[in-house]
LUMMIFI-299748 format. One record per residue (C-alpha): residue number from 1; chain; y, z, x. Coordinates in nm, 4 decimals. Layout:
num  cadena  c2  c3  c1
NUM  A  Y  Z  X
...
END
This chain:
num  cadena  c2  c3  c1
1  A  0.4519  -2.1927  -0.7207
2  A  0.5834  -2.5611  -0.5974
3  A  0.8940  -2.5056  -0.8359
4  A  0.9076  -2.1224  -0.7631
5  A  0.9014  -1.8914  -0.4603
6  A  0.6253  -1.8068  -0.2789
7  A  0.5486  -1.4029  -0.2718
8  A  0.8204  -1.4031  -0.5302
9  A  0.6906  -1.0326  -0.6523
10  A  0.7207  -0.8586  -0.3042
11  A  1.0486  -1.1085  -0.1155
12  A  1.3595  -1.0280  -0.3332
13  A  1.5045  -1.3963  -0.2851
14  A  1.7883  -1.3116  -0.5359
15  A  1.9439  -1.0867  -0.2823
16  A  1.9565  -1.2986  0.0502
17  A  2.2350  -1.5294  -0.0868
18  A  2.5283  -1.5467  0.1852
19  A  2.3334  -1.2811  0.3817
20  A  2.1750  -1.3010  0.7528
21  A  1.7894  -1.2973  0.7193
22  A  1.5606  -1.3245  0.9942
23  A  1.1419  -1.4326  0.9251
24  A  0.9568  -1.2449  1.1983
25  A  0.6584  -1.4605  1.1840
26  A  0.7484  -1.7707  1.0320
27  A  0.4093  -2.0094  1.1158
28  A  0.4937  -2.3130  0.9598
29  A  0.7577  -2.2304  0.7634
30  A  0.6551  -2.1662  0.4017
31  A  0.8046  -1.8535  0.3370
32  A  1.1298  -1.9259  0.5601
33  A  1.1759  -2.2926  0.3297
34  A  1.1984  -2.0278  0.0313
35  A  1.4415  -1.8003  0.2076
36  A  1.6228  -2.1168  0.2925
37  A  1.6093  -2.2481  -0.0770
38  A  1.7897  -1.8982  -0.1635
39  A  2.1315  -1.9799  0.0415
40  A  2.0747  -1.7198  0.3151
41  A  2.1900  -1.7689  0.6981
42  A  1.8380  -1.7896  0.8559
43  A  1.6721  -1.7042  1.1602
44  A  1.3043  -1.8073  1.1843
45  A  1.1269  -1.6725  1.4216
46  A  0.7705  -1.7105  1.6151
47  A  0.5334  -1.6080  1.9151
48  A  0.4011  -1.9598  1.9567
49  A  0.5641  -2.2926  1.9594
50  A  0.3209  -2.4776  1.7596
51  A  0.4404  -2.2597  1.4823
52  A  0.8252  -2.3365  1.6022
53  A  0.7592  -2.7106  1.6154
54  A  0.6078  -2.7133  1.2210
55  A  0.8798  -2.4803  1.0777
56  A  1.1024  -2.7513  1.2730
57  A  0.9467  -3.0155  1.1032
58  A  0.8919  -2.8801  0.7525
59  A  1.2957  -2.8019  0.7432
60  A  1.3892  -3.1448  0.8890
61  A  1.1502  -3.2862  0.5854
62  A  1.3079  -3.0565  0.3418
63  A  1.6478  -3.1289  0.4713
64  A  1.7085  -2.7263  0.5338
65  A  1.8905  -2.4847  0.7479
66  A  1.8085  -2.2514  0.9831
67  A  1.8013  -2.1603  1.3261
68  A  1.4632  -2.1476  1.4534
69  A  1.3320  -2.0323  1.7832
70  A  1.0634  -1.9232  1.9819
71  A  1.0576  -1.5457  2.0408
72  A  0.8308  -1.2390  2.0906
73  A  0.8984  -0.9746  1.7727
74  A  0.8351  -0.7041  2.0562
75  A  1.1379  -0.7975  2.2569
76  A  1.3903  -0.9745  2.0014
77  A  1.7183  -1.1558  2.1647
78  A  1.9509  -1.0418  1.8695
79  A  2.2259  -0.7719  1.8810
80  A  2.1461  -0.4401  1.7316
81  A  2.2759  -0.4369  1.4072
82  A  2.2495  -0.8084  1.3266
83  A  2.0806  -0.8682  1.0290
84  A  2.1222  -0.7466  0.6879
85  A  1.7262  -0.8838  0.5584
86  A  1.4314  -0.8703  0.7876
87  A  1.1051  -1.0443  0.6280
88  A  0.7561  -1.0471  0.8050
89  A  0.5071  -1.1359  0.6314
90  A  0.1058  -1.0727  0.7689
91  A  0.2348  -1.0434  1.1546
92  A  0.2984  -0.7428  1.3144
93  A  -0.0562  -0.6072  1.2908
94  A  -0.1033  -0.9108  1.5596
95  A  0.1098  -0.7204  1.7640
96  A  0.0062  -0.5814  2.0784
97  A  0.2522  -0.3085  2.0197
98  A  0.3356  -0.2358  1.6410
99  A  0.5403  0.0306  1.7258
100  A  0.7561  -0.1572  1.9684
101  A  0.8119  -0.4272  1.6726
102  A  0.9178  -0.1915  1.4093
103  A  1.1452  -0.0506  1.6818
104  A  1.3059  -0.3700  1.7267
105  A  1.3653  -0.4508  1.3460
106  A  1.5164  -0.1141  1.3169
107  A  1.7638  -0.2116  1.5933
108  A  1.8631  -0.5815  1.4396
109  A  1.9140  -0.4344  1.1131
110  A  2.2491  -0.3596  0.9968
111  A  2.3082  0.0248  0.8353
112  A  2.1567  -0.0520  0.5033
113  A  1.9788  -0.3177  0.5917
114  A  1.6277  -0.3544  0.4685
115  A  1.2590  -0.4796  0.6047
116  A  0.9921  -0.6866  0.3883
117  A  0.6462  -0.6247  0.6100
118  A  0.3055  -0.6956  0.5009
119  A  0.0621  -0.5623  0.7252
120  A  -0.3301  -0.5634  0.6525
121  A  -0.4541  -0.2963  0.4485
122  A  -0.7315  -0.0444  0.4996
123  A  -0.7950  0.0925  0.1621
124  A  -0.7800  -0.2705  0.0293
125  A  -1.1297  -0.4440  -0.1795
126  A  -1.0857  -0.7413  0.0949
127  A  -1.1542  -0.4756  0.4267
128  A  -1.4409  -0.2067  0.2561
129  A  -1.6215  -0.4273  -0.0216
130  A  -1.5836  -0.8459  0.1414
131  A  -1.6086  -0.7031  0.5035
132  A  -1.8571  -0.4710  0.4921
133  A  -2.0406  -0.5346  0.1868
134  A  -2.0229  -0.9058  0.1397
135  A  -2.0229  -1.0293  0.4807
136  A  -2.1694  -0.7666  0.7109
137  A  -2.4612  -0.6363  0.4381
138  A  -2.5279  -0.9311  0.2033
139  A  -2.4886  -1.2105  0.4431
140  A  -2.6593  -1.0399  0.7121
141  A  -2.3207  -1.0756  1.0036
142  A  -2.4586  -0.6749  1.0777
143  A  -2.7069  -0.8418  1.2858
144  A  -2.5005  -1.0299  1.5338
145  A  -2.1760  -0.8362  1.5034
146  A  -1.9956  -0.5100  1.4390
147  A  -1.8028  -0.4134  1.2048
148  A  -1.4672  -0.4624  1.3893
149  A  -1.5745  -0.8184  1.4849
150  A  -1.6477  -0.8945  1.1088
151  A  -1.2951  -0.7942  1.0107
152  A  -1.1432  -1.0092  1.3066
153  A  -1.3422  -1.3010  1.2066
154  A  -1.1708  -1.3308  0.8752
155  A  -0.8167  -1.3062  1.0141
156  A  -0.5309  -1.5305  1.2085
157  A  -0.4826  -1.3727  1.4947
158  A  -0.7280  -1.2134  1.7890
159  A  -0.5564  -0.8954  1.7162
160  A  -0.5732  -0.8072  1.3760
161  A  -0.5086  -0.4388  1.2968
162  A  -0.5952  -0.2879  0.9420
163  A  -0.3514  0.0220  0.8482
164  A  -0.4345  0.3009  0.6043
165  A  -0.0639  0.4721  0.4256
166  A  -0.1410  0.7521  0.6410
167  A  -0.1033  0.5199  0.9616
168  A  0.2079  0.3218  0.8541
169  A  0.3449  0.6414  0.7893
170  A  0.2876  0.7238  1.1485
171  A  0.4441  0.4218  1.2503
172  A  0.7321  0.4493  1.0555
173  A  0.8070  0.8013  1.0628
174  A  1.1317  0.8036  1.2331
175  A  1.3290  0.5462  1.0684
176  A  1.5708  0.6441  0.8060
177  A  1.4642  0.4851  0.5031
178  A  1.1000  0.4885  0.3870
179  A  1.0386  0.2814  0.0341
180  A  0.6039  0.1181  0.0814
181  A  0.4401  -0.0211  -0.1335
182  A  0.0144  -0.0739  -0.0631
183  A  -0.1707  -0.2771  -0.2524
184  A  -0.5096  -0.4695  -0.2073
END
């Protein structure tokens, strides 16, 4: 992917030309260089400011634009109706409240606007057949740890929440528009 997009399959890039886009989530910058690259007015945003100082860096390297801050995806600073893209890409299941998040990228979307979330999978070969299989059965991890603390060891964040299609559902029940797509 250097001369491509990153996630190119699930991030429509084509459509963020001339629009506002904000990355809730943007670590150190990969995916917000590519929505960058595509000629939309970015926001990047993160929890920490480790992750605000790379994304800083990586766009002063790269000679891009956007405005990047440090921010909690619970409680964003935006207006309501602000953006017309929202992209977050394997964060909001770090969220202490997931509901609260999805709450607040309903608000800073503009009518029509539309989400890109990746959240971590239930049903997926990675959770039932590396967690439990691989790492708590074949390499023995049963003995020192639960299942739950298997899972968290293989992720980013110290909470790392795994959702079925029934539980997203949940979660996104009373928002307007519902178009998910699971996959491993």
């Amino acid at each position: 992917w250097p001369d491509g997009k990153i996630l190119e399959n699930f991030i429509p890039y084509d459509f963020f030309k001339n629009k506002k886009v904000l990355e809730l989530g943007c670590g150190a910058g990969l995916v917000s260089s590519h929505i960058a690259k595509s000629g939309a007015n970015l926001h990047s945003i993160d929890l920490t400011d480790n992750a605000v100082r790379l994304t800083k860096k990586r766009f002063e390297i790269l000679n891009l634009k956007s405005n990047i801050k440090q921010m909690d995806g619970e409680n964003l600073s935006f207006d309501d109706n602000t953006f017309d893209y929202v992209v977050s890409w394997g964060v909001i299941h770090h969220s202490g409240n997931m509901e609260k998040v999805l709450e607040e990228i309903h608000r800073i979307l503009k009518p029509g606007g539309e989400a890109y979330i990746m959240i971590y999978n239930r049903n997926s070969l990675r959770y039932r057949v590396y967690c439990f299989f691989w790492l708590g059965m074949f390499k023995l991890k049963f003995f020192k740890m639960n299942f739950k603390q298997i899972v968290g060891s293989i992720t980013d964040g110290y909470i790392a929440r795994h959702l079925n299609e029934k539980e997203m559902d949940s979660l996104t029940k009373k928002f307007n528009s519902k178009s998910y797509s699971y996959s491993d």
